[in-house]
N, C-alpha and C positions, 0 to 999 in steps of 0.2 A: 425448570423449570422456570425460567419464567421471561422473558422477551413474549412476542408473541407466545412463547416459551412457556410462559409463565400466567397465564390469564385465566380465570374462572368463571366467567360470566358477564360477559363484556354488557349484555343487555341487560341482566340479573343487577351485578355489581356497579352496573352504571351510576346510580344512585344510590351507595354506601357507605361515599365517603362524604369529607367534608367541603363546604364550598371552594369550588377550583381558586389553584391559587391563593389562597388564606388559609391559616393556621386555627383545628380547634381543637382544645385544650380538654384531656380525657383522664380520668383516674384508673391508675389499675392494681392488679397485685399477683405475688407467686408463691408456691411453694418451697421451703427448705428442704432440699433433700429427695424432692419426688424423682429427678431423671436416675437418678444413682439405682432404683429398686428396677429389677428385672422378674419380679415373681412369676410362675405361672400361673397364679390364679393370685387377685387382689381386689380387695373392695375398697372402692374410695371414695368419699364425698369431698365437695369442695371446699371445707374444712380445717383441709388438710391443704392447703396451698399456703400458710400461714401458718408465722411460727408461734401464734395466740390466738386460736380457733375462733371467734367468734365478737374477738374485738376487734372493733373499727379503729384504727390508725388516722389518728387526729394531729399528727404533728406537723412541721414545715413541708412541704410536698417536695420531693426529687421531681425534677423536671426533664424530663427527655423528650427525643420528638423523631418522627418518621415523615417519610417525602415516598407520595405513591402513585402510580401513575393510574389516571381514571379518566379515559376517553372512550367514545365509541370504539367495540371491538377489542378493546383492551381493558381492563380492571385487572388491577393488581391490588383493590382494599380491601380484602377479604384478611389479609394476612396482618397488615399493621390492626386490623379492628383487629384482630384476635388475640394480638399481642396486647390489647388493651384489655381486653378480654381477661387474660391471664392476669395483668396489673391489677384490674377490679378486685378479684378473689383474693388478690394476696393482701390488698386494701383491705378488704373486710375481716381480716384474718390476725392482724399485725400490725400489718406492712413490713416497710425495713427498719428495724429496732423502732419501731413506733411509727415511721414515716410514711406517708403515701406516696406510691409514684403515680404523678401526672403527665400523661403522654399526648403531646401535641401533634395532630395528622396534618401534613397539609397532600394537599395532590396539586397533579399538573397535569399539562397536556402534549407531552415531548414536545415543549419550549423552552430553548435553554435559558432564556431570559428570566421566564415566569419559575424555573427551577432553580437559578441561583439565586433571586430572591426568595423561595421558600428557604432555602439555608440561612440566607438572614437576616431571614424574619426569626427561625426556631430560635437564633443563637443572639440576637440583637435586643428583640421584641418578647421573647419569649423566654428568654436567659436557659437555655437547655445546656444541662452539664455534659451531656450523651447522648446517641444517635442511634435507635433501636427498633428494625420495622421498615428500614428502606425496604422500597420496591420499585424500582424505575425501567424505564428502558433506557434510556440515557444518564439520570442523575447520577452514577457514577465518573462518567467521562464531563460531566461538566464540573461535578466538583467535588472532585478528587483531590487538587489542588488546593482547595480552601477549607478540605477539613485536615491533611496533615500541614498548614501552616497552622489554622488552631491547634492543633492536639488532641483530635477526636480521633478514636479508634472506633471504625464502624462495625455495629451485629446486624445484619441485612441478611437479603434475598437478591442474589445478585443477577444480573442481565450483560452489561455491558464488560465487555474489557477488562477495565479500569477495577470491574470490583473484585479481578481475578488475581490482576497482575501488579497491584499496586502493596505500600505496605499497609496502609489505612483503610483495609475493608477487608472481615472476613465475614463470610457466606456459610448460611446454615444448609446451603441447598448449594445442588450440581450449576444452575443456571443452562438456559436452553443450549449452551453447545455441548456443556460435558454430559446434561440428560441425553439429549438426542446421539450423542454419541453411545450410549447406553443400550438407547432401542436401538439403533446401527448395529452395535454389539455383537445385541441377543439375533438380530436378523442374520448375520454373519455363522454365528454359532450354530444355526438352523441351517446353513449350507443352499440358500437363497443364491440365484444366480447372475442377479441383477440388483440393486437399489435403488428405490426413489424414494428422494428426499424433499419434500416440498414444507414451505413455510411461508408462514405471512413479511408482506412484502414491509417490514419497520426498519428504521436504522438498526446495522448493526448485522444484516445477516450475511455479508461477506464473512466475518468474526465465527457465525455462529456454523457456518457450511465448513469452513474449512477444518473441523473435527471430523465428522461426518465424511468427508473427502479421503483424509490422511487414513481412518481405518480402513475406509474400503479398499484404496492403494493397499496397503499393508497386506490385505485379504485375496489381491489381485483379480476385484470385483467388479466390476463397471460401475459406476452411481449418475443418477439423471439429480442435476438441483435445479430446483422449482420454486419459484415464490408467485404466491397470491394478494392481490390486493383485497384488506380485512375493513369493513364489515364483508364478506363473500355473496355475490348475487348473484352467481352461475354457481352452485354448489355441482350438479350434474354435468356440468362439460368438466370442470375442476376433474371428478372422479374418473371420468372417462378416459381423461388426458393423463391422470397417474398409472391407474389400469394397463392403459394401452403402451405406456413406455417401460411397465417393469414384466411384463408377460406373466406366462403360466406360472415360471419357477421363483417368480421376483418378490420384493417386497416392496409396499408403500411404507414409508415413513413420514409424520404428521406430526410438525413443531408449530401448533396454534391454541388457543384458550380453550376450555374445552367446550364453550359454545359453537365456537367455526369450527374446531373438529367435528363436532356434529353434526353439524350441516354437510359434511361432507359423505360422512360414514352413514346419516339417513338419506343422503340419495344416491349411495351406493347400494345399498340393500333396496332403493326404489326399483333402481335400475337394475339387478340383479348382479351385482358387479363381486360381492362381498366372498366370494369362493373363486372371482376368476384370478387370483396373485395367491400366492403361498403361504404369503400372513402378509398383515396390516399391523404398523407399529405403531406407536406416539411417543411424543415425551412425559414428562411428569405431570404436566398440567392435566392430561386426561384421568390420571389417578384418583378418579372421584365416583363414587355411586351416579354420581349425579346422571354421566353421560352412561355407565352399565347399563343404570334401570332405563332410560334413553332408549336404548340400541337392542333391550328383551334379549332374547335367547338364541336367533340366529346367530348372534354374536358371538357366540359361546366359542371359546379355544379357536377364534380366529384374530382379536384382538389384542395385542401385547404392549404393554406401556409400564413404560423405565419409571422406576418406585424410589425417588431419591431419599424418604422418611420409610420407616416400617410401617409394611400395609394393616389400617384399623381392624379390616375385617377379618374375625376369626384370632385379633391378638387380646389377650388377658391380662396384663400388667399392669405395675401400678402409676405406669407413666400414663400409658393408652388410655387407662379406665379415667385419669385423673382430669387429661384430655378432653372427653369424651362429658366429664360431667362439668367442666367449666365452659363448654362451648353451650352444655344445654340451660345452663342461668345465667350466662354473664355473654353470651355469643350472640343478643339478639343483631347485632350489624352483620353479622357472618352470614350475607347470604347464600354462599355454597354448602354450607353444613359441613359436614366429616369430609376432610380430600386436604389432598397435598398442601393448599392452599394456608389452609387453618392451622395443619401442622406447624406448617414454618415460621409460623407467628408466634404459635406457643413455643416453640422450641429456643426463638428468640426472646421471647421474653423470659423463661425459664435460663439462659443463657445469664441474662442480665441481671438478674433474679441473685443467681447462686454468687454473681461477680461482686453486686450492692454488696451483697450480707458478707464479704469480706473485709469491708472498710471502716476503718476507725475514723473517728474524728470527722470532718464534714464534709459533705459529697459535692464536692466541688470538680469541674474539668479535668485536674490536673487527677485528683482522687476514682476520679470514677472511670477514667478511660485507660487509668495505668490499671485499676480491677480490669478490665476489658480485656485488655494486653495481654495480663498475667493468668488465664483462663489455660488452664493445661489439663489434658487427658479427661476431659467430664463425660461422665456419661449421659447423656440425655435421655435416655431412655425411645428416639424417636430415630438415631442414624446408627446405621450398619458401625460405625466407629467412634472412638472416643474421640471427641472433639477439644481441636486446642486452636487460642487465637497463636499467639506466636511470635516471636521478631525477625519473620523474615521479609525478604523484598516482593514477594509475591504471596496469595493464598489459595488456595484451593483445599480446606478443611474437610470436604465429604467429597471424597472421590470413589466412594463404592457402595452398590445399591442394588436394589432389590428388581425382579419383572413383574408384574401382575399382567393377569390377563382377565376379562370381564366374562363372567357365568354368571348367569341368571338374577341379574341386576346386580350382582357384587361384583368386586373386585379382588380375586383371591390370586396366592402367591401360584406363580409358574417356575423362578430360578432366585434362590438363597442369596443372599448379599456375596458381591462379585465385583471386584475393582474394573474402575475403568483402562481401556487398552491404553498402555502409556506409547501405544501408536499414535495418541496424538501428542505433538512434542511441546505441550501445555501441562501436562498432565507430566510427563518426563522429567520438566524442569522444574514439576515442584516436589515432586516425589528426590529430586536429587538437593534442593534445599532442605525440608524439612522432613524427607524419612515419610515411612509410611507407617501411620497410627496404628494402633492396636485396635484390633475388633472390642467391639463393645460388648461386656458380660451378655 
């Protein structure tokens, strides 16, 4: 999810976040204990995100901060608001033993200049003890370096490389190669004769193709790789040209935000294109009502897009519902609403959330990033597996995930959480460091 991977609403979230390049400074809050309940039926209010329902947390603020990218074509601030989001309620709730956390957003523009001073600014300017809510296309490969010389262990939403393969960054989400590897997958699994894989043209998609590659090698498949330049201004040659290269039996596959996915997938259904390939995949980022209700009912079980979180629609717990009611009073930046997007925000700050409330004495760098570190088997309530940060040289935390496919403006489940093919030798080499986690209750 998230490279072009990873995007919500490039035009929507265009203006979500905070001024490019500057740091502003956000309160938020979380629940104790909410990812752990898997009930199938629960009621929750926001309340409950706070280990003292209804008091405001008036102490020294915990100061953490997120770097998100927000350009045309691209937004990725759906996810740090949201994670702000989730800071609020637990602010109004508590906090942490009384504290509030204040989460500083800045955003860029894949510059690396203007991105390695947001880092420090958070850390200089802003005194951030921890890093929670990345979302970049690059901010990892630029500074990667300068957060394990501090001592920051990052909770992101990864894109690049670097947030994969380093020891200073684990990821609540697959990231656009191990998503699209996902839809790759399920297209494979469906005995599809061809693949096309097309994606927006951003740093970083050599990285993001060769997953995509290695399974269908593995599969003994053919695969066409495609990139687009995003904002998209020929959506109908775009679809024509995928069409025409994966034929009757083939599949398209679609690694872009889910606004230029849509662009693409409504003037294939202009052009009547949407029945001529075998199915039409995506990555995580189309995992949102947004582009179902979009695309009506033609759509219906032709659609299929890799679910790196548990799909909203149709689930009952007390993570989802708890979700679901802090996004609707404390979510007003979240301009995507319900979708992968929102998830991963909360999922990070619930990450974060559960690591605070293990710290004695005072939330300092060294205090708060070794909680980070020490983050073993949690259930989240939002990924196919228990989540653990880890001491290893590489991470890849959610390596198995769900399919949805879009019917009648939802997005319901098509195939049960399902590891990714350790056909890519990314996915191989962390499954042989760190073991492969236990499903989540």
């Amino acid at each position: 999810m998230l490279a072009a991977a990873l995007a919500l609403t490039g035009a929507a979230l265009a203006g979500c976040s905070s001024i490019s390049g500057s740091s502003t400074g956000t309160s938020g809050t979380t629940p104790a204990g909410t990812a752990s309940s898997s009930a199938s039926s629960a009621t929750v209010d926001t309340s409950q995100c706070g280990s003292k329902p209804g008091v405001k947390a008036t102490g020294t603020p915990i100061p953490l901060g997120a770097i998100a990218t927000n350009q045309p074509g691209t937004s990725f601030t759906d996810i740090p608001n949201m994670a702000k989001a989730y800071f609020d309620c637990v602010n109004a709730n508590g906090g942490i033993n009384g504290h509030p956390i204040k989460l500083y957003i800045a955003t860029e523009q894949t510059n690396p200049a203007q991105i390695a001073a947001d880092a420090k600014q958070l850390v200089q300017t802003d005194k951030v003890v921890g890093i929670v809510g990345n979302t970049s296309i690059i901010e990892c490969s630029v500074d990667s370096s300068y957060w394990q010389k501090l001592g920051f262990y990052i909770i992101d939403s990864g894109i690049a490389p670097e947030c994969y393969s380093t020891p200073n960054s684990a990821a609540v989400n697959m990231g656009p190669r191990y998503s699209s590897d996902g839809a790759v997958q399920y297209a494979l699994a469906q005995h599809v004769s061809k693949v096309v894989f097309d994606q927006a043209n951003v740093p970083g998609t050599g990285y993001i193709a060769a997953g995509p590659a290695a399974l269908a090698k593995a599969a003994n498949t053919p695969i066409v790789q495609l990139t687009e330049n995003v904002p998209i201004t020929d959506a109908s040659s775009v679809a024509i040209k995928e069409v025409n290269d994966a034929g009757p039996n083939g599949a398209v596959i679609l690694n872009f935000t889910p606004p230029q996915a849509l662009v693409i997938l409504q003037a294939a259904t202009k052009l009547g294109l949407e029945n001529r390939v075998k199915l039409w995949g995506c990555s995580t980022p189309c995992n949102t009502d947004f582009l179902a209700q979009s695309l009506g009912s033609k759509w219906n079980g032709k659609l299929f897009v890799n679910a790196e979180l548990t799909p909203p629609d149709g689930t009952n717990t007390t993570a989802m519902n708890l979700y679901k009611a802090i996004l609707k009073q404390y979510g007003t930046s979240v301009q995507g609403g319900i979708g992968s997007f929102s998830q991963m925000g909360f999922t990070e700050a619930e990450i974060a959330v559960h690591a605070l409330q293990s710290i004695t004495g005072p939330y300092t760098v060294q205090s708060v990033n070794a909680a980070f570190k020490a983050v073993k088997d949690f259930n989240t309530g939002m990924l196919c597996q228990l989540w653990t940060y880890g001491d290893y040289p590489l991470h890849i935390p959610n390596n198995a995930d769900y399919t949805v496919t879009a019917n009648n403006g939802k997005m319901t489940t098509a195939q049960g959480c399902t590891a990714i093919s350790a056909a890519d030798p990314q996915i191989a080499q962390y499954r042989s460091a760190a073991g492969t986690a236990a499903n989540a209750p």
